[in-house]
N, C-alpha and C positions, 0 to 999 in steps of 0.2 A: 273182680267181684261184681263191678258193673254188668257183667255181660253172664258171664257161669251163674253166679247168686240172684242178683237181683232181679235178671230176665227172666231165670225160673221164676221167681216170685210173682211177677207183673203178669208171665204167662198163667199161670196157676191163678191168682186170682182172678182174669179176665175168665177163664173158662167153667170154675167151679160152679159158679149158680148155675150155668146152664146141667152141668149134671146135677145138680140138686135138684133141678127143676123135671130132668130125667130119670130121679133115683137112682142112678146106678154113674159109673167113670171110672177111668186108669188113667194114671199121668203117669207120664216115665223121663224120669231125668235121667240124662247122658252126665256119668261120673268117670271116672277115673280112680286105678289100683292106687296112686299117689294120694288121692283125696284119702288113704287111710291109714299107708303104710309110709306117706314120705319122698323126698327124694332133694338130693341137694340141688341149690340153683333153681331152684323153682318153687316158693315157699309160698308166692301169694299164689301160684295156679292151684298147688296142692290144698292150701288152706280155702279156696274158692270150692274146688270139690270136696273137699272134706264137708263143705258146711251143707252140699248140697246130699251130704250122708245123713248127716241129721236132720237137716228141713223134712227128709222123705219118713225115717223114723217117727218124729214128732208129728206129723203132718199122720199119718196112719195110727196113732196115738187119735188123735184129736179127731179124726171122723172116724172109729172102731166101730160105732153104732150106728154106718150108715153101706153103703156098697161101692161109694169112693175109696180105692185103693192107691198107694203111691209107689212105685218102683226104679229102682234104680240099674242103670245099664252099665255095669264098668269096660271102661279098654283099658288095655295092658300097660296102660301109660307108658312112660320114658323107654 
């Protein structure tokens, strides 16, 4: 979580004002097929990408009225 979750989080918001500041930006978080569907033996990787499905969700929720976009990259996980 430290490093999947929170490092998006610390990066996204280091960078945001400046695209605010430029009107426009794309973030793109590196997920994983696990972060949605699962996978045994590995429950905090998958649970760390999962959340980084929603942070991108909500996060594009919450600047809809602006030209910040969030996107998500998945690999084939396991």
């Amino acid at each position: 979580m430290d490093v999947n979750f929170y490092g998006a989080i610390n990066l996204t918001e280091s960078v945001i004002p400046v695209m605010k500041a430029q009107k426009q930006g794309k973030i793109y978080f590196t997920s994983s097929g696990v972060g949605v569907t699962g996978y045994m033996n590995i429950s905090s990787y998958a649970s760390s990408k999962g959340a980084l499905e929603s942070l991108a969700k909500c996060l594009n929720i919450e600047y809809a009225e602006t030209a910040i976009t969030f996107h998500i990259l998945q690999t084939k996980g396991v």
